[in-house]
C-alpha positions, 0 to 999 in steps of 0.5 A: 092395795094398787100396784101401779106406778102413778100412784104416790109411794109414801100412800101405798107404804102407808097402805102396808104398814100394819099393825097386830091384831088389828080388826080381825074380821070374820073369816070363811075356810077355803072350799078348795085346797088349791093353795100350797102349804108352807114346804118342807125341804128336802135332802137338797136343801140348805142347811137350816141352821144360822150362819148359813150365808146368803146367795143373793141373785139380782132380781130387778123384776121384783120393784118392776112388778111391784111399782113399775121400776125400780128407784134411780141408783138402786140395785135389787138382789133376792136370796132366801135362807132355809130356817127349822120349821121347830127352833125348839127342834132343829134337827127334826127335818123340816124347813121353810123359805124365808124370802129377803131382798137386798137394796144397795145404793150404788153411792153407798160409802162407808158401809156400816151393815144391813138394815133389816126391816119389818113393816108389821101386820102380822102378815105384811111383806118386809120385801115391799116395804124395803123396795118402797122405802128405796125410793127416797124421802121426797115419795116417803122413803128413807133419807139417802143419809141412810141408804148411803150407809145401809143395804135395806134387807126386807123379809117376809117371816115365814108364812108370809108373802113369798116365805112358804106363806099361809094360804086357806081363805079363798078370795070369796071368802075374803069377800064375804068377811069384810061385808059382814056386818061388823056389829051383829046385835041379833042373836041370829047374827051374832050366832051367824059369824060365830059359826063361821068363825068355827069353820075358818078354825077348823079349815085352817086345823084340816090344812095345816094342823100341828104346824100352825103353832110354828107361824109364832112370832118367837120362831119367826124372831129366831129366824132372824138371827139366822137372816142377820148371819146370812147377810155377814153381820156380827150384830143387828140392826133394825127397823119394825113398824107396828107388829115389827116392834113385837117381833123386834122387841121378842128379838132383843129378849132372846138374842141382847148381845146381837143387837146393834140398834133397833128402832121400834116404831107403832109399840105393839105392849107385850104386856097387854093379854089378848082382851086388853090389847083390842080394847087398847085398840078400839080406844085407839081408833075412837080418838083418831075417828075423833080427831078425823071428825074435829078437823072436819069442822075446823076445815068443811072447805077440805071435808064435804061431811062437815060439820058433823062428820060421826053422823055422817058416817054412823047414817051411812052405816045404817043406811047401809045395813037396809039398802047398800049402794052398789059398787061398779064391779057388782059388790054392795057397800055393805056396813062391812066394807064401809067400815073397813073404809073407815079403819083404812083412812085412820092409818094415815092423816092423807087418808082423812080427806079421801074417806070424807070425799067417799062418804060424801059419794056414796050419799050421792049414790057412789060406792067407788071410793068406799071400795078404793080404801077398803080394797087398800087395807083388805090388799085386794086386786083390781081382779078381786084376789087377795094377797095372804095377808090375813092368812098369816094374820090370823095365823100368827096372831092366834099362835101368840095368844096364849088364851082367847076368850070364850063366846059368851065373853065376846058377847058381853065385851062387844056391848060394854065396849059399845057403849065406850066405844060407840064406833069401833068397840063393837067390831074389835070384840067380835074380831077376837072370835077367830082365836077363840076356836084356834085349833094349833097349839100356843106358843106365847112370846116372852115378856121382859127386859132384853137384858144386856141390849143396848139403848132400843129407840121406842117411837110413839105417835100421839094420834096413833089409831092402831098401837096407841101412843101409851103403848110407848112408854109401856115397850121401852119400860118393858124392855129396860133399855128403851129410849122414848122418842115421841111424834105429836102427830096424827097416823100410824107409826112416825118415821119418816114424817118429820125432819124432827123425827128423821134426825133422831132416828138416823142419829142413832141407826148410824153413829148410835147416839140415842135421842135426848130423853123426853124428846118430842117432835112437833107434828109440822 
């Protein structure tokens, strides 16, 4: 995603709230084995066991390298705690780093904790989140409501961003999975992606081998009670977006009487088995492609596609498949990359107009703003690298699914699921076939009720494209102590949208007072 600080925060948030499983594409192994594997510490390191306090060490450079500066009144400190590399084997050695930094309002008063944040993926960084949600609600940030009683603690779980992070995609590669085609009707084709997808699983198998089963959401939720007693908290409190409301929602099951107040945001449903949660996807993004094509209609001043936005897209895609438009930095928008434009704009209602106007280039012969929101979604630099966001995608995702369909049945799903699901069905069988050939060991997390927690707030929007809204009521019923709070909005994930929204959610992170039952919040 852009790093620039002219850019407007509330967009690159948006940008890096993620959600699981989303659109796993078809990946290419590394050639190369330049990139560092998660370490293990050695003798001098600290000991990987909870409790374990934090030595935080300013770190004003990070907010300057992300965005340009840090937020007025803010100040920025980083640590990194040593957590086992095995939780079902702490003593055996190994250790990785899992990185965190601790925003402090300098007006902070009357302190009530940390407020750990996830903001999804698997694979999004915990550490940009916190430093674009200093920034204030006036640029989509927090209420200082909230920074006035919290320090914002981000955290990249192990294998992410700046903890010992997953690596074994080179930036080609990447390149070469989001041109793909994202539907491959010959057998030819389909075979193609098929036999890339057995070289990814075996490239990652070569680099990392017994250790991926360890990138686990379960291992990473046990990190974070080693990350709530390094910041000096009795119990937690926390905030997670998308794939952040299964590890919180992990979170709760194994530790209930550590937790405070979590605030689950875009439910990810536990119950759903692998097949089961794309397809729940795919629906997803259908509706929200739906509703992107009705307001074109309703407003052609806003949308230069209208009045029939799908056929705009769907020819643009076909034309695509037989003559790409080429890009300025010598890429082609391929049916690939336009439909990685596609699922980037759905994140976020500001995207809708962005897409309609880079469909209505790309007609003139314009690629730019193609390649603008799909290089937002894939976290590609304007010097064609790749952050490790969907290293540790595939990584974890494949660690949690306790049993990926065979090719055949990939093969059988994508033309059902076409046919249901005419623009996205297709797509989100084949981004199965990643876990399909997973060399790593399984390690499912649990599924049940965090019995003895106290009432975990479950915020669900309705337009939700990536972790549909019933994925909501499914999460709280799971958990047993979850309180539904809904956002009759369009995008993904709800806080901070609305004043409606902002004053249930800080009501409970700050005086514990859940949100009426049923609440609704208008989506204006």
């Amino acid at each position: 995603m852009p790093r620039t600080p002219r850019l407007v925060l509330a967009a690159l948030l948006a940008a890096v709230v993620m959600t699981a499983g989303c659109t796993l594409p078809v990946f290419s192994p590394e050639d190369n084995d330049g990139a560092t594997p998660p370490r293990t510490s050695g003798s001098k390191a600290p000991p990987a066991v909870p409790g374990t306090q934090a030595q935080w060490t300013p770190c004003p450079e990070v907010p300057q390298e992300l965005v340009g500066r840090g937020a007025q009144g803010m100040a920025y400190d980083c640590a990194s705690v040593a957590v086992p590399v095995d939780w079902n084997a702490p003593q055996s050695g190994g250790t990785y780093d899992v990185a965190m930094i601790r925003v402090r309002a300098k007006t902070q008063r009357d302190r009530i904790g940390s407020l750990l944040i996830n903001p999804g993926g698997p694979g999004g960084s915990g550490i940009d989140t916190a430093i674009y949600l200093s920034f204030g609600q006036a640029l989509g940030g927090l209420p200082t409501e909230i920074t006035d009683k919290f320090d914002l603690v981000g955290f990249d779980p192990r294998g992410v961003g700046r903890s010992s992070p997953v690596k074994c995609i080179s930036d080609a590669d990447q390149d070469a999975t989001f041109a793909a085609p994202p539907d491959p009707t010959s057998d030819a084709d389909f075979q193609r992606i098929v036999d890339l997808n057995k070289r990814v699983a075996e490239g990652c198998g070569r680099k990392y081998g017994d250790q991926l089963v360890n990138f686990s959401t379960e291992q990473a939720a046990r990190d974070m009670d080693a990350l709530r007693a390094a910041v000096g908290d009795a119990k937690t409190t926390y905030l997670g977006f998308s794939y952040g409301t299964l590890l919180g929602a992990t979170y709760a099951q194994l530790f209930p009487g550590k937790v405070r107040a979590l605030v689950l945001d875009g439910a990810v449903n536990p119950k759903q088995d692998f097949i089961a949660g794309s397809e729940s996807q795919a629906k997803g993004f259908e509706r929200a492609f739906t509703n992107f094509t009705r307001w074109c209609t309703a407003t052609p001043d806003k949308c230069p596609i209208a009045p029939d936005a799908r056929k705009a897209v769907t020819d643009a895609l076909a034309k695509a498949a037989a003559s790409p438009v080429p890009g300025d930095d010598g890429r082609d928008a391929t049916p690939g990359w336009i439909f990685v434009a596609v699922i980037s704009s759905l994140y976020n209602e500001a995207g809708w107009q962005q897409l309609a106007k880079a469909v209505d280039r790309l007609q003139g012969g314009d690629a730019n703003g193609i390649f603008d929101l799909a290089d937002q979604y894939a976290d590609r630099k304007p010097d064609g690298s790749y952050s490790n966001l969907f290293d540790a995608n595939l990584a974890v995702n494949c660690a949690d699914t306790d049993e990926a369909p065979s090719v055949e049945r990939i093969r059988q799903l994508q033309g059902e699921w076409r046919a249901k699901y005419p623009l996205f069905g297709a797509a989100l069988a084949i981004g199965m076939l990643p876990c399909t050939f997973w060399p790593g060991k399984k390690d499912p997390y649990p599924v049940g009720a965090a019995t003895g927690a106290p009432p975990i707030v479950v915020v669900g929007t309705t337009g939700d494209p990536a972790t549909p809204y019933e994925n909501t009521a499914e999460l709280a019923g799971m958990l047993g102590t979850g309180q539904v709070l809904t956002w009759e909005g369009e995008g993904h994930t709800a806080y901070p949208a609305t004043p409606c929204i902002v004053s249930a959610v800080d009501q409970y992170l700050i005086g514990l007072k859940v949100p009426a039952k049923g609440l609704r919040c208008p989506a204006r």
